[in-house]
N, C-alpha and C positions, 0 to 999 in steps of 0.2 A: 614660854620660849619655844618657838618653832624649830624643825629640825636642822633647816640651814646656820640660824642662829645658834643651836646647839654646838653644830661643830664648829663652829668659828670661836666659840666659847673655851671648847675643849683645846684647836690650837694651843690657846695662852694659856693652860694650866702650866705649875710648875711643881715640883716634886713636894713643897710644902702644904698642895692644897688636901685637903683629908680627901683618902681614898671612898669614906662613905658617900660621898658627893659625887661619887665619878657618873654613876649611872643614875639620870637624873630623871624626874618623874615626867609624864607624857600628857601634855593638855591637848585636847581631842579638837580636828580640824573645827574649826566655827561655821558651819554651817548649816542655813536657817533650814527649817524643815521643810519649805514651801520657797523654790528659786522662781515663780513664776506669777505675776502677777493676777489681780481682780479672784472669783470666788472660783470654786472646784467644780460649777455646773457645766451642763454642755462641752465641750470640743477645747474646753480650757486642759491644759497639761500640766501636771505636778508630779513631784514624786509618789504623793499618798495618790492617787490615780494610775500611775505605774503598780504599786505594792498592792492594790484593789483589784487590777487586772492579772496578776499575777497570782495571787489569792485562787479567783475564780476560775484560773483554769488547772490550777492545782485537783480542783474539783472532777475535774473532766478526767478522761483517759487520753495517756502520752498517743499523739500522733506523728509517727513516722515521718521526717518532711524529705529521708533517701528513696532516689527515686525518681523527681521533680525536675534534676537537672538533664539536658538532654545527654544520650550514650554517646551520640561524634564528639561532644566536648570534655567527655571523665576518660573518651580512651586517645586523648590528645597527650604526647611525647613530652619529657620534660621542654625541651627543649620549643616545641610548637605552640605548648601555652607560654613561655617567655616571650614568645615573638607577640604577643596580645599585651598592646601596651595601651595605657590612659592618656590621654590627650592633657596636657594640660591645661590647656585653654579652657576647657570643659572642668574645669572646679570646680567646686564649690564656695562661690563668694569671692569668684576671681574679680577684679576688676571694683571692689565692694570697698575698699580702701581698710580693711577690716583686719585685726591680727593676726588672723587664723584662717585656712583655708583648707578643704576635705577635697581627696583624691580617693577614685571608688578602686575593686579590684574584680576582676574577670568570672566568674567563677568556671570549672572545668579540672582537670587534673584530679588533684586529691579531694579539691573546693567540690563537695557535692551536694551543696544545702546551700538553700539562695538564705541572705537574710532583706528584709526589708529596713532601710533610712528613712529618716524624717526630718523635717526640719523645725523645731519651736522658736517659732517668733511672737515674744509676747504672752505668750501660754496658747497659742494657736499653733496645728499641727499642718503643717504640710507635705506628702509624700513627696520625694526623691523619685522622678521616674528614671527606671532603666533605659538607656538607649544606647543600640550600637553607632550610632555617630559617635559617642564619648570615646570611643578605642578607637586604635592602628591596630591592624589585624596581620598585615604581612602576606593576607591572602585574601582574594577578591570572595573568590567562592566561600570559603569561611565566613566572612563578613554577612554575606547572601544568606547563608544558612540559618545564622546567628538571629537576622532582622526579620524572617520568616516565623521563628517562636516565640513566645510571652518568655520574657525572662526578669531576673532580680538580681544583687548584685555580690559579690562573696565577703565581704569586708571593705575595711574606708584607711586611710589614714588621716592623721591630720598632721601639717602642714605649719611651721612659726617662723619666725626671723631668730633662731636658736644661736647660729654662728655668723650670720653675715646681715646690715641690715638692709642690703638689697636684695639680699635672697630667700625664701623661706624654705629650709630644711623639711622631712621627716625628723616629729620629735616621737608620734607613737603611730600604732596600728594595732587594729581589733582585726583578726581574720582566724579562720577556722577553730567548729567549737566552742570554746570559751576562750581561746587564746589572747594575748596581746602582748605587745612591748612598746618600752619608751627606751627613750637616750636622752644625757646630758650634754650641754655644751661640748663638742669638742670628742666626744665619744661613738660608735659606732656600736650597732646591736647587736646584741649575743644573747644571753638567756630571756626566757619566757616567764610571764607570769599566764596563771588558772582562774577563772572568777570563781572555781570549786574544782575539790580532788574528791572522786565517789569512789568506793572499796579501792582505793590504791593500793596493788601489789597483795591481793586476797587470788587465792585459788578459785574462785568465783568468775576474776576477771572485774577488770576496771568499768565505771559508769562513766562517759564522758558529754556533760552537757552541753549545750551550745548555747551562745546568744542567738534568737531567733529576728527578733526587731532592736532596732537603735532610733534612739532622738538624741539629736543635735542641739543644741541651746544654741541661737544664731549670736554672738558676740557682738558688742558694739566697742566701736573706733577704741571707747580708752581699756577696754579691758584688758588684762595682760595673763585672764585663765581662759579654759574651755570646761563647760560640763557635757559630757555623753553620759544617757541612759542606756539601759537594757533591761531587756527581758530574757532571764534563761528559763530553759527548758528541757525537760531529760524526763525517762520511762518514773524515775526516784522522785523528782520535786521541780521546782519550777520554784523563778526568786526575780526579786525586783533589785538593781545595780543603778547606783550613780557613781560616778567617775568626776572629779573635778581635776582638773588636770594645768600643770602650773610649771612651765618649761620653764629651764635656766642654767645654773654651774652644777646645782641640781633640782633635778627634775621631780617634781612631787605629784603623787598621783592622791587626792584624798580618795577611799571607798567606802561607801555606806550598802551594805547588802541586805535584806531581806527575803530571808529561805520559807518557801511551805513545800513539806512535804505530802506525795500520795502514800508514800509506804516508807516502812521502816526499812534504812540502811545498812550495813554492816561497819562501813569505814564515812568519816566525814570530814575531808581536811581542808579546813580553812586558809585563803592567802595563800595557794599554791603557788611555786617557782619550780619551774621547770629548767635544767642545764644542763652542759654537757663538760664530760670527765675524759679525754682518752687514757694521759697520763702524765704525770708531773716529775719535778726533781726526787718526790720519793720511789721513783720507776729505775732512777737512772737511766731515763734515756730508755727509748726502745730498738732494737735492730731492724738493719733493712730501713729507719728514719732519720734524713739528716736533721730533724729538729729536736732538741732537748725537751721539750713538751709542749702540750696539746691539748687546751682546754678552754672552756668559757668562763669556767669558776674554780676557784681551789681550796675553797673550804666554807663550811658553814661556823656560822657565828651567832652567839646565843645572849641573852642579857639577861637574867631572872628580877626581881623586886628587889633583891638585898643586895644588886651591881655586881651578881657573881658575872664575871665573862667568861665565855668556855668558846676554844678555836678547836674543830676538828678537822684537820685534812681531809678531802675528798680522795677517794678510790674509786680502782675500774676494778671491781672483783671480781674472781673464778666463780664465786656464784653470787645468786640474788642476796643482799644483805640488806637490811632493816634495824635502824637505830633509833632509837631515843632521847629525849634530854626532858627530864619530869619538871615541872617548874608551877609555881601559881604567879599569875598575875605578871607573865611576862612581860618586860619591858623594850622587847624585840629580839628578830630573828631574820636571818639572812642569808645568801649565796653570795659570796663575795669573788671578788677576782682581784686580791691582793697585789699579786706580783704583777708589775705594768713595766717590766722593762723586756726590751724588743731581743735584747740579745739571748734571752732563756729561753726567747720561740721560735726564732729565725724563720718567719712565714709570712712573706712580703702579700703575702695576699691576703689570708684569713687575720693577720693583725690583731690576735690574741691579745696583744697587750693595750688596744684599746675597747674591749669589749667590758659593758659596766657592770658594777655591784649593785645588787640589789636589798636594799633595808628594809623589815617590814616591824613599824610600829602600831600596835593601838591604841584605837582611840580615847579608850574608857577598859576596866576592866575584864579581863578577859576570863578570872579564877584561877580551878584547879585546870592544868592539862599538860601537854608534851608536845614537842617537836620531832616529829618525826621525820628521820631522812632514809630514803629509798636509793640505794644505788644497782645499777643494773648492768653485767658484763654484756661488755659491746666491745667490737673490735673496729668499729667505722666512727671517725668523729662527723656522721651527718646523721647520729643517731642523737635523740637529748635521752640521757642516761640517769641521771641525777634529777630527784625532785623531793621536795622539802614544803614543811606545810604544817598548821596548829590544828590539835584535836581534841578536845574540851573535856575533862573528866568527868561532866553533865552528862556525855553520851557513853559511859564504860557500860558493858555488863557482863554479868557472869560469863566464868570462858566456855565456849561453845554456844553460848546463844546470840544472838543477835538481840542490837541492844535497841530498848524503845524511845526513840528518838521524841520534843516535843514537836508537834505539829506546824508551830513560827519558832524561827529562828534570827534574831539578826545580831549583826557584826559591823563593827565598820574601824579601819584602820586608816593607817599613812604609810605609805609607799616610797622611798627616796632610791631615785637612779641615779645614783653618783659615777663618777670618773674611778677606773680602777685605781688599785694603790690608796683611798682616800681613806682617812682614819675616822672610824665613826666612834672612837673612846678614847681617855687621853693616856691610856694606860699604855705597857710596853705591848708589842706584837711580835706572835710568831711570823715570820718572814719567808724560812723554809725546814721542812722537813726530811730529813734522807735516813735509809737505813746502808747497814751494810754487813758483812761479813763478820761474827761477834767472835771466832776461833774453833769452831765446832760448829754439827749439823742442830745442834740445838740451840744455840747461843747468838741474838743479835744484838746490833754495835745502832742505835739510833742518836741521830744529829738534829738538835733542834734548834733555829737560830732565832735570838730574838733581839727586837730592836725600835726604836723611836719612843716617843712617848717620855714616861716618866723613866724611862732610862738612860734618856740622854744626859740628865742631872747628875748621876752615877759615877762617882770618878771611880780612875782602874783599881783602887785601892779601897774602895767605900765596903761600909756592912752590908753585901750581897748576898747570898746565899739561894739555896733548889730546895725546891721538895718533889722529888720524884715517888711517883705511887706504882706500884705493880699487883692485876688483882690476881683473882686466883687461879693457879694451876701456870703459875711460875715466879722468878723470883728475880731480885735485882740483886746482880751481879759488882757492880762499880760505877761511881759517875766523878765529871768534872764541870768545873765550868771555868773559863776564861774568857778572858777580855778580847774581841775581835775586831782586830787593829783597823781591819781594811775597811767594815762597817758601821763602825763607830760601836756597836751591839755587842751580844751577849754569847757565847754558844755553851748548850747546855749536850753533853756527852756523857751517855749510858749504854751501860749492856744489860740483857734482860735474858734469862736463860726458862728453858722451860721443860717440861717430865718427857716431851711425845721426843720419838726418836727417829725420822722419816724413814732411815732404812729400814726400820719396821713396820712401817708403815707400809711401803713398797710389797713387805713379803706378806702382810696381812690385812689385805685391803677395807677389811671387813669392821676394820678401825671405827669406822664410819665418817662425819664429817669433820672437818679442822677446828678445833676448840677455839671460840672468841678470847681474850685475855684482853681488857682495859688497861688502858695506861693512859696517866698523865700527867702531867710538871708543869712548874710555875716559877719565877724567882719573886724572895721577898727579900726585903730590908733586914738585916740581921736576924736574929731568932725569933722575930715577933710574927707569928702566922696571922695577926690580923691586920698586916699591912704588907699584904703584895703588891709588888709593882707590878706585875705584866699579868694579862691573861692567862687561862690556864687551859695549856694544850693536852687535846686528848686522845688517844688513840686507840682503835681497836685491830686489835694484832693477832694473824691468823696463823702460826706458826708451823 
């Protein structure tokens, strides 16, 4: 059962079907190992010829490709590389009668690593040449400049009949780095995916590879995916990437990775997503903003082997924070952007509430490892703040050393770009979270609402019940829970009080930093703790 088939599965669950079923096992995209036809000799292209090439320069020493683009184009204004636009006409595979068509991107501004396109027809490579006839420049002499140097091109998108069938959409784009995104039907683009996270959020300083070459699989008339390759490459490792790519209501990306390292890592996160957090209804609102919040995602979501679900709200914290979620054999993990209603963001332009979620399944077992999320205080939403990513407990080692990674690596998962608000389990959800004022400088009052799913089966009067957890270094004070009339759901209501007393704090700074304290709740069916209905919200609370 594929992921779309999945959730249309989940829809029609109803509160009789057993909860060990909810989170269901994951059969790995089907694809042959060899997408291109006749043998692997000569000028023929395959993936095992990508991973071979990849391999061999793993061998070699990282070469710098900063540098290469010219300086009048990296010190061009935001505003004067917008005016450098693609021709459409100048497609790729315009006029081809074909599903799919590729639009190139400028390079210059931040863009300062040309990469090279290809095209496979066949298993036959063809280069992409650059040319500046392909762009509108907005400026003669720019244009002049531009046709005067060898150049190459900074990233591609591609192009489908995604919402209209006269028109073809942007469904993804590969540009800077390792960067990319996709959209769903009906969706516009917000958070980012990584083909790799190197020491993320280490005092070291982050490793950030790039794709340096891409091929094209040229599609024919009936096909209704796209495959792009890559090659990455970074001072660390260098890795072979296929991408199959399969637009729709959602948009699935399959990826098949293979890593060779030159040297041993520190940090290695697998299926990075990059987002951004300003702040949400657990801000209440910020001053000086007439919007209620401000985000691309608002919480991460977990799945483990045994269907545990765990919902964390995202934060914009006073300092750098670093979380976890331990699991073996994950069944996925994600940046979601639950809340899709327009009135909680009131932003006729950024349109928060269509920016999509992002699921990341594997394909085959992954073992021991964690999810790790990074959040990082920013006060600008054009910063991405939030990134999230799996890190294998193959690569732990003792603390303070750096651990010895093996020398291949590979991975390969499924990607779903869903439409915000879309349920990817059929359980109940947290919907929103808020704090507030608990009666003292120690004491908070947190509101958790939860709704849909198997709680809609729930009458006002059924065997519901909480179980709220508080860990250490404070205590639960009171909780409720009633029936919330206006959303059909749940709200769960607690206070949480804790030892630190801030005005002492104030007089003795010396405190040091704000103590983490876990918390998290769930409602289940009468007093049976092995049948929750809803996910289980979790929070780390800095008092």
């Amino acid at each position: 059962m594929n992921f779309i088939e999945r959730l249309k599965f989940f829809r029609g669950l109803i509160l009789s079907v057993l909860l060990g079923a909810a989170c269901l096992s994951v059969s790995g995209p089907a694809i042959a190992e060899e997408t291109t036809s006749g043998d692997l000799s000569g000028d023929v292209f395959s993936f095992r010829v990508l991973r071979d090439m990849a391999e061999e320069l793993a061998s070699s020493d990282f070469e710098d490709p900063e540098g290469v683009v010219p300086g009048f184009l990296l010190d061009l204004s935001y505003d004067d590389w917008r005016k450098i636009r693609f021709n459409p006409e100048e497609s790729l595979w315009r006029g081809d009668n074909l599903p799919f068509e590729v639009q190139f991107f400028h390079p210059g501004l931040f863009y300062n690593r040309f990469v090279r396109v290809n095209v496979v027809d066949g298993g036959r490579v063809e280069p992409v040449a650059f040319s500046s006839d392909m762009f509108e420049y907005g400026d003669s002499s720019l244009a002049d400049r531009v046709a005067a140097v060898s150049m190459d091109f900074a990233g591609f998108r591609v192009h489908h009949h995604l919402n209209k069938d006269d028109y073809k959409d942007e469904v993804a784009v590969f540009l800077g780095a390792s960067y990319f995104r996709a959209v769903a039907k009906g969706v516009q683009y917000g958070l980012s995916a990584r083909g790799l996270a190197v020491d993320t959020a280490l005092q070291s300083g982050e490793e950030f590879p790039y794709f340096r070459e891409f091929w094209l699989d040229r599609p024919k008339a009936s096909d209704d995916v796209m495959t792009v390759y890559a090659l990455l490459d970074s001072p660390g490792m260098t890795g072979a990437y296929r991408f199959v790519i399969d637009p729709g209501e959602i948009t699935e990306l399959d990826v098949s990775c293979d890593l060779f390292l030159r040297r041993d890592v520190a940090k290695l996160g697998i299926a990075p997503l990059t987002s951004m957090f300003l702040y949400g209804e657990n801000d209440n609102g910020r001053p000086g903003d007439f919007r209620p919040e401000v985000h691309d995602s608002d919480g991460l979501l977990t799945c483990d082997s045994e269907g545990k679900w765990l919902w964390r709200p995202l934060s914009n914290p006073r300092r750098l924070s670093l979380s976890s979620v331990e699991m073996a054999d994950p069944v996925g993990f994600g940046l979601i952007q639950r809340d899709a209603d327009f009135d909680h963001y009131q932003d006729l332009e950024a349109r928060y509430e269509r920016r999509p979620s992002l699921w990341i399944e594997p394909a085959e077992g992954w073992g021991k490892g964690r999810v790790e999320l990074v959040e990082i205080p920013t006060n600008s939403e054009i910063h991405d703040n939030v990134v999230a990513y799996w890190i294998p407990d193959k690569m732990k080692a003792p603390e303070g050393e750096v651990p010895t990674y093996p020398k291949k690596l590979s991975f390969s998962y499924r990607m779903g770009w869903m439409a915000p608000g879309e349920a990817v389990h059929p359980m109940g959800r947290v919907a929103a979270t808020r704090m507030a004022d608990g009666g003292d400088p120690k004491t908070v009052r947190f509101v958790v609402d939860f709704e849909g799913g198997l709680l809609d089966d729930v009458p006002e009067d059924g065997p519901l019940s909480s179980i709220v957890y508080v860990g250490e270094g404070a205590k639960l004070v009171d909780k409720q829970l009633v029936k919330n009339d206006v959303t059909g759901g749940w709200r769960l209501s607690f206070r949480v009080t804790s030892g630190v007393d801030e005005s002492l704090r104030a007089l003795f700074p010396s405190m040091g930093n704000r103590p983490v304290i876990e918390l998290s709740a769930l409602l289940k069916k009468g007093e049976n703790l092995t049948d929750p209905l809803t996910e289980t919200w979790t929070y780390e609370w800095r008092p």
